[in-house]
C-alpha positions as CSV (number, residue, x, y, z in Angstrom):
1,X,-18.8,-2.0,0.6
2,X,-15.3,-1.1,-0.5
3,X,-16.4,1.5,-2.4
4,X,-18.0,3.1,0.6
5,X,-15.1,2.4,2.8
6,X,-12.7,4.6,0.4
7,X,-14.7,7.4,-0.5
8,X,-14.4,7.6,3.5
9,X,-10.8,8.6,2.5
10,X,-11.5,10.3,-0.5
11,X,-10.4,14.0,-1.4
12,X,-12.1,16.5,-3.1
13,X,-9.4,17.7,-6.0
14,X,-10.6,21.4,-5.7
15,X,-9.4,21.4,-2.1
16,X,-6.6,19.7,-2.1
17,X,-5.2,21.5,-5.0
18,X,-5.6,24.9,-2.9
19,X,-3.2,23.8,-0.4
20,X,-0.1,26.2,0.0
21,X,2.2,23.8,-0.4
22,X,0.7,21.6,-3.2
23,X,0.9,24.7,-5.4
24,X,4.2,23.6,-7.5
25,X,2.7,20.2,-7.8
26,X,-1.3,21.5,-8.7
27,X,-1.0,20.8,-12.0
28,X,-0.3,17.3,-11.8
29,X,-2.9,16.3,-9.5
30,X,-6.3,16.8,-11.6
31,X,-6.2,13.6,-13.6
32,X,-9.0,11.6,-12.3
33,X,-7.8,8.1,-11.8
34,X,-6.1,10.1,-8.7
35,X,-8.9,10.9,-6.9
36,X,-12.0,8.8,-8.0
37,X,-13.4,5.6,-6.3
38,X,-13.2,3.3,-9.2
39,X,-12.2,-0.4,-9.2
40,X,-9.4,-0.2,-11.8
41,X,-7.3,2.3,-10.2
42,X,-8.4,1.8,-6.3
43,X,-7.6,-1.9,-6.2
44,X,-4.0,-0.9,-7.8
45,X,-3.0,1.3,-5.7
46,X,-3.8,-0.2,-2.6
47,X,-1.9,-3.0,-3.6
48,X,0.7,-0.8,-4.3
49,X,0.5,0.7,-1.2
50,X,1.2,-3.1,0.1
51,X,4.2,-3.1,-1.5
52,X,5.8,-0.1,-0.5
53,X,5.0,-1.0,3.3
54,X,7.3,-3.6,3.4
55,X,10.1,-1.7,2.0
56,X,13.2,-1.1,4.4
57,X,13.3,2.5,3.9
58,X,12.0,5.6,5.6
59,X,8.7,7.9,3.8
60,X,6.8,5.3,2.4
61,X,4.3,7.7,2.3
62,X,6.4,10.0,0.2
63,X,7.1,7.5,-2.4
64,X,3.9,6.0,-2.3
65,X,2.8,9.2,-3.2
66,X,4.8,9.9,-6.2
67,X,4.8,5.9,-7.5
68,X,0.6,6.8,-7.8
69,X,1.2,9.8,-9.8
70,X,3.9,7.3,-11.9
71,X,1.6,5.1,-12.1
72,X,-2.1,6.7,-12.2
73,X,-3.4,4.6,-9.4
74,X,-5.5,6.0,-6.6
75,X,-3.4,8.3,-4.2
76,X,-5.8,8.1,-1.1
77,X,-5.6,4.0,-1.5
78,X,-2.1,3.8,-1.9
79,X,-1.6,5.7,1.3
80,X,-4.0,3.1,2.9
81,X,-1.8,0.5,1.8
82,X,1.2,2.0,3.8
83,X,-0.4,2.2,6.5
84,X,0.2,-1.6,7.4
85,X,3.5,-0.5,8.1
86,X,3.5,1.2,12.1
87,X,5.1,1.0,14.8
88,X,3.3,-1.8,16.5
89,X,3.9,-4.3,12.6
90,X,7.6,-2.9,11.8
91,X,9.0,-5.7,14.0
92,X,7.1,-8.8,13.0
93,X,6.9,-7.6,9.1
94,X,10.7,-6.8,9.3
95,X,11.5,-10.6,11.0
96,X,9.8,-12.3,8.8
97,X,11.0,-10.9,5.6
98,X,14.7,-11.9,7.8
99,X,13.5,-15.1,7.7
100,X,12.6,-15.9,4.3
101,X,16.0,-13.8,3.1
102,X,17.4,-15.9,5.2
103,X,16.3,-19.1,4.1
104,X,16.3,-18.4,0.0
105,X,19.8,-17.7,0.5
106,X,21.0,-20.3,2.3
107,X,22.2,-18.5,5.2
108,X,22.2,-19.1,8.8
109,X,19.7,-16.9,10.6
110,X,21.6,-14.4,12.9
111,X,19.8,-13.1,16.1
112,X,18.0,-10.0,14.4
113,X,17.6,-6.7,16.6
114,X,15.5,-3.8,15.0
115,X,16.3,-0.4,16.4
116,X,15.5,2.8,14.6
117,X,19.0,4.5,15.2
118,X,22.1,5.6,13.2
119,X,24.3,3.0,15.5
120,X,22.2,0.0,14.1
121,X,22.0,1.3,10.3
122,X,25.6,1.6,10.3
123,X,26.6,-1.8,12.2
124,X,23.5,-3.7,12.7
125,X,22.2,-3.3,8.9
126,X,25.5,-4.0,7.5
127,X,25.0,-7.9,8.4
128,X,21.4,-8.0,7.9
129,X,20.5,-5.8,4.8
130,X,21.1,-8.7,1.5
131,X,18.3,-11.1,3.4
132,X,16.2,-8.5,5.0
133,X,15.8,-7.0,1.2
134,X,15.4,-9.7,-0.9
135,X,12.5,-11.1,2.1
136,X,11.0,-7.6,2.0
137,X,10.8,-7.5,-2.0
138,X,9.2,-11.1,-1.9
139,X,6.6,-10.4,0.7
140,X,5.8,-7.2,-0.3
141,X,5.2,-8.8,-3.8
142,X,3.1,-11.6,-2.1
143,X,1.4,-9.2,0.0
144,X,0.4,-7.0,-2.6
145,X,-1.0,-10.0,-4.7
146,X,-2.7,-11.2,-2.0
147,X,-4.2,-7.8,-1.9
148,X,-4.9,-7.2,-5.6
149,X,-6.9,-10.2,-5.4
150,X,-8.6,-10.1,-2.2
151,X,-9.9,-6.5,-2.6
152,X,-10.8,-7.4,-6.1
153,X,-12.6,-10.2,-5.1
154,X,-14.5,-8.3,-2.7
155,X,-15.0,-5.9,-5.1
156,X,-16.7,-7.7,-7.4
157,X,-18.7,-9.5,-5.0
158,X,-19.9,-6.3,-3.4
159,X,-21.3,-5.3,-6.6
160,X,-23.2,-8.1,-7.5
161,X,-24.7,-8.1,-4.1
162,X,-25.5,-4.3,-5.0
163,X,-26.8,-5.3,-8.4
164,X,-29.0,-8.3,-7.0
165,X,-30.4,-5.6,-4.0
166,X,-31.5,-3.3,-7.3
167,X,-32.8,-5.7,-9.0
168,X,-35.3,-7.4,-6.6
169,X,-36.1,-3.6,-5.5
170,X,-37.2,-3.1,-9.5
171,X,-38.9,-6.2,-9.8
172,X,-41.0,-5.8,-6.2
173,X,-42.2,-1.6,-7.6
């Protein structure tokens, strides 16, 4: 099952690699572990993908992007993995990682206001930014283990259900 869900995602390298403005980057883009639906690099980079949502900092998909290519992980699943970050989980994601800060550092929890503007990254972030990054880091780590292990998990057990399918079709013909 999940490797039918992310070959729905899946590029073909030959097209992607004749895209105008991928030209500079072409040659970096046919190693395999990019593009192919395999366990060991899909699971990775989805996780990383996880990681890099909770970040406080604008083009996750950017750097998602370019940590793959660091890190030879699947690009497609590591831009799945950002997507938990939108406009309608910013807020709650954002609050809670407040909260833990918050709390591992001892500090009193101040009302906290999200707005997307130059006003509040200049004022509002200033008071906000050492617990709101140290909770971000630490849920992003525990949501990409969480992750890892979940879409490992289901992984594996969607291949043994595949294998046990096969092999009561082979011993019924």
């Amino acid at each position: 099952m999940p490797r039918r869900f992310f070959r729905k995602f899946a590029f073909k390298r030959h097209k992607i690699s004749q895209q105008w403005y991928l030209s500079p980057f072409r040659h970096l883009l046919h190693h395999p572990a990019y593009w192919g639906i395999r366990r060991k690099t899909v699971v990775p980079g989805f996780s990383l993908g996880l990681f890099i949502a909770f970040l406080p900092f604008p083009a996750h998909t950017l750097s998602a992007v370019l940590l793959a290519l660091l890190l030879r992980v699947n690009i497609p699943a590591t831009i799945i993995g950002t997507l938990l970050m939108n406009p309608l989980t910013i807020y709650p994601m954002f609050r809670l990682a407040y909260r833990v800060g918050s709390f591992l550092l001892g500090l009193e929890p101040q009302p906290f206001e999200l707005e997307l503007s130059v006003e509040w990254l200049t004022h509002g972030f200033l008071n906000v930014w050492r617990p709101l990054l140290l909770g971000c880091i630490l849920c992003g780590a525990l949501a990409s283990l969480i992750g890892y292990v979940g879409l490992d998990l289901l992984w594996r057990a969607s291949l043994a259900d595949y294998v046990a399918a096969r092999r009561r079709r082979k011993d019924k013909g």
